[in-house]
C-alpha positions in Angstrom: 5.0 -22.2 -6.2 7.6 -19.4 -5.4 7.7 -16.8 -2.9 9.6 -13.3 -2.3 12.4 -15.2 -0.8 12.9 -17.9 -4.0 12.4 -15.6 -6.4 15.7 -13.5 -5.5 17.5 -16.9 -4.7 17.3 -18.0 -8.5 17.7 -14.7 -9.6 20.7 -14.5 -7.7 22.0 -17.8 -8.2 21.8 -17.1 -12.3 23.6 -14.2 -12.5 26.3 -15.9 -10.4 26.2 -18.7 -12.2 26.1 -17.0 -15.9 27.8 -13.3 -14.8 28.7 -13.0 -18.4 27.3 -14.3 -21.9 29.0 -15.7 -24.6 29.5 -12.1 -26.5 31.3 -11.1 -23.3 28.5 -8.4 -22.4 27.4 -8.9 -18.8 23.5 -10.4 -17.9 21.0 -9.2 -16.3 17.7 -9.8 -15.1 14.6 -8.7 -17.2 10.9 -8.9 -16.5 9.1 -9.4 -19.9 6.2 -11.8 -21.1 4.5 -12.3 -17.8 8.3 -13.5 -16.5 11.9 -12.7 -15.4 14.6 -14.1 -17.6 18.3 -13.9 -17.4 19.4 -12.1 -20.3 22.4 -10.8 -22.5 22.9 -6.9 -21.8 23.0 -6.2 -25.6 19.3 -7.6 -25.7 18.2 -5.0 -23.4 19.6 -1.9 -25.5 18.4 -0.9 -29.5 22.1 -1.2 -31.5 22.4 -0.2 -34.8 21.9 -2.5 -37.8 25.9 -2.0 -38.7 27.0 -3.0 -35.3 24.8 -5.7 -35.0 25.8 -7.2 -38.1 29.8 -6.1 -37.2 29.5 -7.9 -33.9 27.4 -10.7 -35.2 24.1 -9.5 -33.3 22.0 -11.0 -35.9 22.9 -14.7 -35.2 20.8 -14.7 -32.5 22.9 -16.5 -29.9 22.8 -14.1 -26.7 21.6 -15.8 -23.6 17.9 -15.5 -23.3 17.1 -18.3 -20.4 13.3 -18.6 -18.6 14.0 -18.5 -15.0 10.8 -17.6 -13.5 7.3 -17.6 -14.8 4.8 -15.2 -12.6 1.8 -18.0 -13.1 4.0 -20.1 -10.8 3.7 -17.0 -8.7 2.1 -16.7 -5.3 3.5 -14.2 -3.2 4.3 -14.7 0.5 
């Protein structure tokens, strides 16, 4: 179970942890799919289909990582 207080801990905690993904874009935290995750910035933002394949976009490799699911949720 997770509370207010929690919730920003690991989101905190994650982005300290992983400021910066593997691309060298910076993370962020995204609510999608009844979650937050801790994702790569380039995930976030439409990129052509010539720069994706330039910068290797199409791999698929871009941090994507589960940290919080809201049916764990119960609010404080």
């Amino acid at each position: 179970m997770l509370d207010n207080d929690r919730a920003v801990e690991l989101i905190e905690g994650a982005t300290r942890a992983e400021p910066f993904c593997w691309c060298g874009s910076h993370t962020v935290a995204v609510a999608r799919d009844g979650g937050v995750s801790l994702s790569c910035a380039t995930l976030t933002r439409p990129r052509p289909r010539l720069w994706r394949l330039i910068t290797l976009d199409l791999i698929g490799a871009h941090l994507d990582r589960r940290l919080i699911d809201f049916a764990d949720w119960k609010a404080a």
